[in-house]
N, C-alpha and C positions, 0 to 999 in steps of 0.2 A: 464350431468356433470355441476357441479357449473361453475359459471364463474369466480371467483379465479381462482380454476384448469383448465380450458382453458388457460389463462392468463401464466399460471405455466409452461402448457408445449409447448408452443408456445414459451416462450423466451427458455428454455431450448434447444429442437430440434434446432431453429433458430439459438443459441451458440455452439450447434455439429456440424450444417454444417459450420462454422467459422471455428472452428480447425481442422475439416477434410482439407479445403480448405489453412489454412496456415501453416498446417503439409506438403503439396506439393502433394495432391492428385489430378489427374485431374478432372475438371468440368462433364465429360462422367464417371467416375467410379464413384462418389456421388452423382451422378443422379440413375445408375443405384442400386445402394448398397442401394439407398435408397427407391426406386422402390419395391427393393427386402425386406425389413425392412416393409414396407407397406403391401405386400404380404402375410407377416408373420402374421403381427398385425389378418390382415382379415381373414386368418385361422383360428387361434386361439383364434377368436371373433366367427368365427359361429361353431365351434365344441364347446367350453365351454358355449358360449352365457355370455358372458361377455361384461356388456356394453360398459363400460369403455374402453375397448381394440378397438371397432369400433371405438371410438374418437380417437383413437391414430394412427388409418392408416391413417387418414384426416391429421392431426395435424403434422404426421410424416415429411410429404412434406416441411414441412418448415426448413427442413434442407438442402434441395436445396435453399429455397432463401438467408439463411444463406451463404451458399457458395456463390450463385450470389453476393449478397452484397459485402463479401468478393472481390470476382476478381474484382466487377466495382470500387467497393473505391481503389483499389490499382491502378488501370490502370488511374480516374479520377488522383490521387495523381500526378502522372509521365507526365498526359497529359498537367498539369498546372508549371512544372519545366520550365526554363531556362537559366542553369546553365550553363557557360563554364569553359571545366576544363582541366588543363594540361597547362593553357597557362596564364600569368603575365597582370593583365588588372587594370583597376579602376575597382570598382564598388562602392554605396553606398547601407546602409543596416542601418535598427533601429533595436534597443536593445529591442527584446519583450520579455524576462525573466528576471527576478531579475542575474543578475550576481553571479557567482561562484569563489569566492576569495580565495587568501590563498599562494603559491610560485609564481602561477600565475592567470590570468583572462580566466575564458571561460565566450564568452557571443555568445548565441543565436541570430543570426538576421536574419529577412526578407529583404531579398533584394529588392530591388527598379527597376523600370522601367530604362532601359528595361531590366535588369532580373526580373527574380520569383523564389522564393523557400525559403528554408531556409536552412542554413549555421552553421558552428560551429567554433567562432573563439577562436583561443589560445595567448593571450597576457601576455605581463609581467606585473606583479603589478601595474607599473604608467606608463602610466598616467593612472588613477582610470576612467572608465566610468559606469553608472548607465543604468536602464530600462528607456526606451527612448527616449533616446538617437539618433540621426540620423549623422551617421559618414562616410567617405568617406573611402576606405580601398584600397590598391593597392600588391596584392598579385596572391598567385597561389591558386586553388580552388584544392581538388582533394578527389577522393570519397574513402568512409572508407573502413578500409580493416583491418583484415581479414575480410569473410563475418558473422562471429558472431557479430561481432560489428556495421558492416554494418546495419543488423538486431536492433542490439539495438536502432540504433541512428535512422533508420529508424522509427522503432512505433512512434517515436516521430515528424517525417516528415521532419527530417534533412537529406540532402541528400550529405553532402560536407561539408568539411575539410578545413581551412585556418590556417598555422602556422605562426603567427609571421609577420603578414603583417604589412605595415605602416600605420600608420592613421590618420586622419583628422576630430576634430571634428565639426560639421557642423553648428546644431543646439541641445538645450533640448525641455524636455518635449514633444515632438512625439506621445506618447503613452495614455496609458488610464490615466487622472488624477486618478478617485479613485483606481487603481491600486500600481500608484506612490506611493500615500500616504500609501496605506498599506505596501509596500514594504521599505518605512522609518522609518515606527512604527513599525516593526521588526527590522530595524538595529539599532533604537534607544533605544529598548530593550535590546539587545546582546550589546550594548555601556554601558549601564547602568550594566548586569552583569559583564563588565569586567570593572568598576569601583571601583567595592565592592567586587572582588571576585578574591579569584590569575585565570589564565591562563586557568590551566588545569578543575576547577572546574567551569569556568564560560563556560566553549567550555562543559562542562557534560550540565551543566542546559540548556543552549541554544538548548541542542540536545534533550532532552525531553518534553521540553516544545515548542519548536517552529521547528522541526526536521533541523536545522543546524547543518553541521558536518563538515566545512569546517576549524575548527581553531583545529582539532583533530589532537594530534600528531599522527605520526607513530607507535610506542610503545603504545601510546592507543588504538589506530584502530584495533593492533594484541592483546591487555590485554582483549578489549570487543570480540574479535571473537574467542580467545581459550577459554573462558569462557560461551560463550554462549550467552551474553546476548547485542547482537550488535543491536536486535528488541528495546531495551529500547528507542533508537534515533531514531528510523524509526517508526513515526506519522500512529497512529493504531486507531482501535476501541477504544481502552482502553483509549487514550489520547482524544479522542473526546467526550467519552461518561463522562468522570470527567470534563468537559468543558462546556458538555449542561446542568449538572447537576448542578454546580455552577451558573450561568449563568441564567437559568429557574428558581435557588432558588432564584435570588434575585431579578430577572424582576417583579415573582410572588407576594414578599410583597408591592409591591407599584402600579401596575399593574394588568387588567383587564387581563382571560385564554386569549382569544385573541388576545391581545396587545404581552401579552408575547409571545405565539405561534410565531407571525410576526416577531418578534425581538431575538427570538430565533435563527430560521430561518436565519435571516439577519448575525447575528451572526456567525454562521456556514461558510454562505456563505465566508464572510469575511477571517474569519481564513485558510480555505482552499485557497484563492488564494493567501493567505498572504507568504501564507506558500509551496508555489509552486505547488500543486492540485498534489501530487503525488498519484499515484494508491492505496496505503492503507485508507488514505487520505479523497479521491474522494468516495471509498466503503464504508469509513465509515460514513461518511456524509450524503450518498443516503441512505443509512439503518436508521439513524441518524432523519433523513426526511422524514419516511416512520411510525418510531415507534409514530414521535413527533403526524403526521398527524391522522394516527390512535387512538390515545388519544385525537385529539384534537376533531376528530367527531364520535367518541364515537364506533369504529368499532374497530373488534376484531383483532388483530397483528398475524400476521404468521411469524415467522423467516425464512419458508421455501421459503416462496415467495418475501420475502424483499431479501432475500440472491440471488434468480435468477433475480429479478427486480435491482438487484443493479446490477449483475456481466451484465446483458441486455444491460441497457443503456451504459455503459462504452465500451460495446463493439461495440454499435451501434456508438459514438461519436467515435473512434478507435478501429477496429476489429484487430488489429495489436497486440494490449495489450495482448490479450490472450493468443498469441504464444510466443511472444520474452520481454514481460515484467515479469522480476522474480518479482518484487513489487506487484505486481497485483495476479500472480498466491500464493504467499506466505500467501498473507494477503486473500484470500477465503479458500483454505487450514488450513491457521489454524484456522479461523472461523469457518470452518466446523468439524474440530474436538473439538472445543470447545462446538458447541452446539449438534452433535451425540456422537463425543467419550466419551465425560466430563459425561455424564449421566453412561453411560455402568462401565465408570471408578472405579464411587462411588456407581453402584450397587453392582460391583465385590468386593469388598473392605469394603461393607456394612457402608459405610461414612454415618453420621448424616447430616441432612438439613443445620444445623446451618454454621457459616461459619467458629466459633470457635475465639480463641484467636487472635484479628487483623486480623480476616480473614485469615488464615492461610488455612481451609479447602479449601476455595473459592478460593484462589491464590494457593494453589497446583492442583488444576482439571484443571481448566484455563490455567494454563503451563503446566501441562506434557501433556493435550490433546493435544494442540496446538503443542509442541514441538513435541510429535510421529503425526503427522500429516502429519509439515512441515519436517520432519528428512532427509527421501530421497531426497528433492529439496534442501536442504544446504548441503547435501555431495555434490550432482551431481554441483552445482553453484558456492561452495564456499570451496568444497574437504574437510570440515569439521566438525563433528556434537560430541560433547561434552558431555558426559555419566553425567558429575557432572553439567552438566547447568540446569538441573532440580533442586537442592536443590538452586543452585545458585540467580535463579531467583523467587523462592518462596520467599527466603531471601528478596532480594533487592526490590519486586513487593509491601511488603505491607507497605513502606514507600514512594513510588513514589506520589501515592495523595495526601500527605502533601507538598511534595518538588513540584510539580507541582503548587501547590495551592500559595505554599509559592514563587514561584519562580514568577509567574504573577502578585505579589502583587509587589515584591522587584521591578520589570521592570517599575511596574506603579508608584511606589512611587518615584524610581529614576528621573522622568522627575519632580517632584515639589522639593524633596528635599535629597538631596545626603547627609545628616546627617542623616534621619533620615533609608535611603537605608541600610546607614550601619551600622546601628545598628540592623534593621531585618538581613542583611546579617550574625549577626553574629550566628542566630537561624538555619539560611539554611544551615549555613555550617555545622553544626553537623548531620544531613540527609545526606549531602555531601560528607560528611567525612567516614560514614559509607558506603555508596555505593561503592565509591572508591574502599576502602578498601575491601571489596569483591569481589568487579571485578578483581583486582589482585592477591587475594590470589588465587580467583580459575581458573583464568588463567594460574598459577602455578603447579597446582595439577589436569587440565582437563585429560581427559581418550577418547582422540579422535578417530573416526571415519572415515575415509580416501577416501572408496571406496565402492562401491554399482553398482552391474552390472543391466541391464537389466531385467532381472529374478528375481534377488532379488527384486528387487521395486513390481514387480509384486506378488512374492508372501507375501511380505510384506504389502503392501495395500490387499490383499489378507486377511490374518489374521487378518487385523482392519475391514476390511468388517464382516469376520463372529463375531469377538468381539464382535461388535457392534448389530449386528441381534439376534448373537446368544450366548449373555452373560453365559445364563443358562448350558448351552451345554459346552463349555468354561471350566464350573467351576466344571463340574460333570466330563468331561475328568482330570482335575489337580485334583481330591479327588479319582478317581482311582489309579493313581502312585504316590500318598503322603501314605508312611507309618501312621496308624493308632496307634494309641498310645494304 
């Protein structure tokens, strides 16, 4: 067996016994299930003689250390808490996330000796505190409830609740300086949209280009989710790979493949923590950094293996992600049906290569993959999945790389000159103008989706499994029961 595919299915097994382990299986039944999965592999290695299958009883095992990993990062996490809760005390604690703005403040802190942990606190608008902050607080702690949410805040190794405490602030600057700074050259970007642009359309740009959604109305949050098209603000593959592409295109006319590769790179990094390293984010990055790398030393790209080498690491840095992060499960999901389903799609359909007028062919495979991919995890997440979000986002998809494009320009130009900001502003808003406008019209006319039992998921990924294997099969059942002219 190559050693790509070693590689392949080592993180693979090692990510099975992760979600066995944080689906709530005991450590004794994925030992033995797995034991028993090994068993299997060996049989039907020495009746067939299959080489490939002997590698895979070896290889299997590592869904036990997946699991181990699992139980010890969880029990390490709790053994390094010291939180008191239920009871009115001081404590002090730094601002280690960029702040969450908007009716009110939540800011993430590490708490200080003598506690440990981290915290999630709820304050009103002012007074305004920023990332790194080091503040005194005097409140009640108390841990999240119900436990889905518990769950949520957990992946993120928040372990407790403060509403509304007093505070004190102490000292700045606390935290990483180049962090800081990135964290001001996004707000001083989204300062710069909302100089040149009304309200609603500068809270849109902000949300695609840099995934801020914090200045989104109410009425917009439900205009993008009966429509469908609430991924457009949730920093994807698609916003990163229009990023490395500009970015590379211009390092490379003045710059050595190397130089550029480095700054590339650097690049990436950057925008990612800028931008809070959420899980679509992060996966798209590591893929992002896998294809650059591959091009850069001249080795052939596997999607197959960049896609389990991204979802690896992310799980190994938090194994937590896997279970109770919808961002993270969304954004490989639809990956993965973009790059199995998207094919089968435009086999079926006997689709041309080309991508067509503004790429129209390319942005309809890319969405409806992705969208029947992801469908059952936004019924089950979000009680909703929208029958006209498909034409909706073909629409709206083949203008976003211009308005992304244009919208990094207007941020940067705004910091030298607010005349000339707004005059490009007035090019963005017609991009602008158009998206809107579609988001609400087919938030109007969506054709929703509600509910999805158990079964159906099952045999709905069911039916994209054989689609996909077995296109040909597929098409020669639907020319049986299509009348014949």
């Amino acid at each position: 067996m190559r050693i790509y595919d070693i590689a392949f299915y080592i993180a693979g097994f090692f990510i099975l016994g992760v979600l066995a382990a944080s689906s709530g299986l005991n450590f004794p039944i994925i030992i033995m299930a797995t034991i028993l999965m090994a068993a299997i592999f060996l049989l039907i290695g020495y009746l067939r003689k299959i080489p490939i299958v002997f590698w895979l009883t070896s290889l299997s095992l590592f869904i036990i250390v997946g699991a181990f990993y699992y139980f010890w990062w969880n029990s390490y996490q709790v053994k390094n808490l010291n939180i008191v809760f239920n009871q009115k005390i001081n404590f002090q604690g730094i601002v280690i996330r960029n702040p969450e703005r908007g009716n009110q403040q939540k800011l993430v802190v590490a708490l200080q000796p003598p506690y440990s942990g981290k915290v999630l606190i709820k304050l009103r608008s002012y007074p305004s505190f920023d990332y790194g902050d080091l503040i005194n607080f005097e409140g009640v702690t108390k841990g999240p409830e119900p436990a889905q949410y518990a769950n949520y805040l957990g992946k993120d190794g928040i372990f407790g609740i403060v509403d509304y405490p007093k505070t004190e602030l102490m000292a700045k600057n606390q935290g990483s300086a180049i962090k800081s700074q990135l964290f001001k050259l996004k707000e001083g970007l989204i300062s710069n949209f909302q100089k040149t642009l009304s309200a609603e359309k500068s809270a849109f740009l902000s949300g695609i280009t840099l995934g801020e959604r914090t200045e989104f109305s109410k009425e917009f949050k439900e205009a993008m989710s009966k429509s469908g098209t609430t991924h457009l603000v949730a920093l994807s593959g698609y916003n990163i790979t229009i990023i490395v592409l500009v970015i590379a295109a211009f390092f490379s006319r003045f710059l050595s493949r190397k130089t550029t590769f480095v700054l590339t790179i650097l690049a990436i990094f950057g925008f990612v923590l800028m931008t809070g390293a959420e899980a679509s984010v992060v996966r798209a990055a590591i893929m992002g950094f896998i294809a650059l790398l591959a091009s850069q030393v001249s080795r052939l790209y596997s999607i197959r293996n960049a896609i389990v080498l991204a979802a690896f690491f992310m799980v190994l840095i938090n194994p937590r992600v896997l279970r109770f992060d919808v961002g993270f499960q969304l954004s490989f999901i639809a990956l993965l049906g973009i790059v199995y389903l998207g094919p089968a799609i435009q086999k079926f359909f006997k689709m041309k290569e080309e991508g067509g007028f503004l790429g129209w062919r390319r942005n309809f495979l890319t969405t409806t993959s992705a969208q029947l991919g992801v469908a059952p995890l936004l019924i089950i997440n979000f009680s909703q999945f929208s029958l006209t979000a498909l034409l909706a986002n073909v629409l709206i998809l083949e203008v976003i790389p211009p308005t992304m494009f244009l919208g990094f320009l207007l941020g940067a130009m705004g910091f030298f000159s607010t005349a000339l900001a707004t005059i490009l502003s007035w090019f963005i808003n017609l991009f602008l103008v158009y998206e809107l406008t579609l988001i609400n019209i087919f938030a109007k006319i969506s054709l929703p989706i509600t509910k999805i039992g158990i079964s159906g998921i099952i045999i709905y990924y069911l039916i994209i499994v054989g689609f996909i294997v077995y296109p040909h099969t597929i098409t020669r059942i639907i020319n049986i029961f299509t009348p014949k002219a």
